[in-house]
C-alpha positions as CSV (number, residue, x, y, z in Angstrom):
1,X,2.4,26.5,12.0
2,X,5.1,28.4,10.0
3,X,7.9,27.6,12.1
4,X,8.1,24.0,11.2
5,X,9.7,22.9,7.6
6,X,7.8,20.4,7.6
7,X,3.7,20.1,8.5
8,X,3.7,17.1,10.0
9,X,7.2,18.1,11.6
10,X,7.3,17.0,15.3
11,X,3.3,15.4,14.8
12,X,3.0,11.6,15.7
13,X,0.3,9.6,13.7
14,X,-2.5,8.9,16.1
15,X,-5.4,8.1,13.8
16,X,-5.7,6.0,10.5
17,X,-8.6,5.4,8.4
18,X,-8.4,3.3,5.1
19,X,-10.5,2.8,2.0
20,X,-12.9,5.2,3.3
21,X,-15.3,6.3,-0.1
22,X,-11.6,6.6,-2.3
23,X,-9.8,8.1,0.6
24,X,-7.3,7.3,3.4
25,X,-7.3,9.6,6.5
26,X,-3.7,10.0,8.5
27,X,-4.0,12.2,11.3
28,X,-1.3,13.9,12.9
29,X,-1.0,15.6,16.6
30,X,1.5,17.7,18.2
31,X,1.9,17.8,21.9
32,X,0.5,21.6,21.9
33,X,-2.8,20.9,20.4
34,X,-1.9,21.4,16.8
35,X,-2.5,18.9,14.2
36,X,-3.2,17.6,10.3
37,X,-5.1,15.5,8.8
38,X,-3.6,14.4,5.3
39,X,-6.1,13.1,3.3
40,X,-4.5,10.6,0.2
41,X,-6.9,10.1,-2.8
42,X,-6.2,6.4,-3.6
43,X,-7.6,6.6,-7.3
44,X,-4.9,9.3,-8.5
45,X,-2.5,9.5,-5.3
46,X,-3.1,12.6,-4.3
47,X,-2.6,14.4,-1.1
48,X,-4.1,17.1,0.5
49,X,-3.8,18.5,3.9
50,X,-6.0,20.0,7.1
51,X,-5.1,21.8,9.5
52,X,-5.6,23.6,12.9
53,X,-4.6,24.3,15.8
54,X,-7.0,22.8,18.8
55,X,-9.9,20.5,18.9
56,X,-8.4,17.4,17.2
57,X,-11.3,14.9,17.9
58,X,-14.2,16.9,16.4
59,X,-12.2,17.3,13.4
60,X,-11.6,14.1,12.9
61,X,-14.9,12.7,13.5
62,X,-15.8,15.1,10.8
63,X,-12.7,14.3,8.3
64,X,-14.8,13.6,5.1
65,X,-16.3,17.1,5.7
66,X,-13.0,19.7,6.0
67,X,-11.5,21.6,3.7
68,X,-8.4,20.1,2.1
69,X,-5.6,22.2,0.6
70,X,-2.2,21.6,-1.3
71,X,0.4,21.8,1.7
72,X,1.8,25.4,2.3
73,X,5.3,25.8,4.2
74,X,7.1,29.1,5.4
């Protein structure tokens, strides 16, 4: 997803999950299959992201369980 400045560049918001064990889930989609889930830490308001590029409804069934990362761009 390297051609986009942004991660959540040209994503709409189709999920939303709040006050889930010190987290809130955000997930994104992109009309080709790609999509984040951003995953903000309410105790220190951190945000870390997940990402791929098919198979959106698995992974966000299993959201507590993915690997989250610091958001690379470029």
């Amino acid at each position: 997803m390297s051609k986009y400045n942004n991660i959540t560049e040209g994503m709409k918001v189709v999920d939303v999950s709040l006050s889930e064990d010190g987290y809130n889930y955000y997930g994104f989609v992109r009309s080709n299959g790609e999509w984040a889930i951003m995953r903000e830490n309410t105790a220190q308001t951190e945000y870390r992201f997940s990402v791929g590029g098919s198979d959106y409804s698995t992974n966000w069934t299993n959201r507590a369980s993915l690997g989250y990362r610091l958001p690379t761009i470029g």
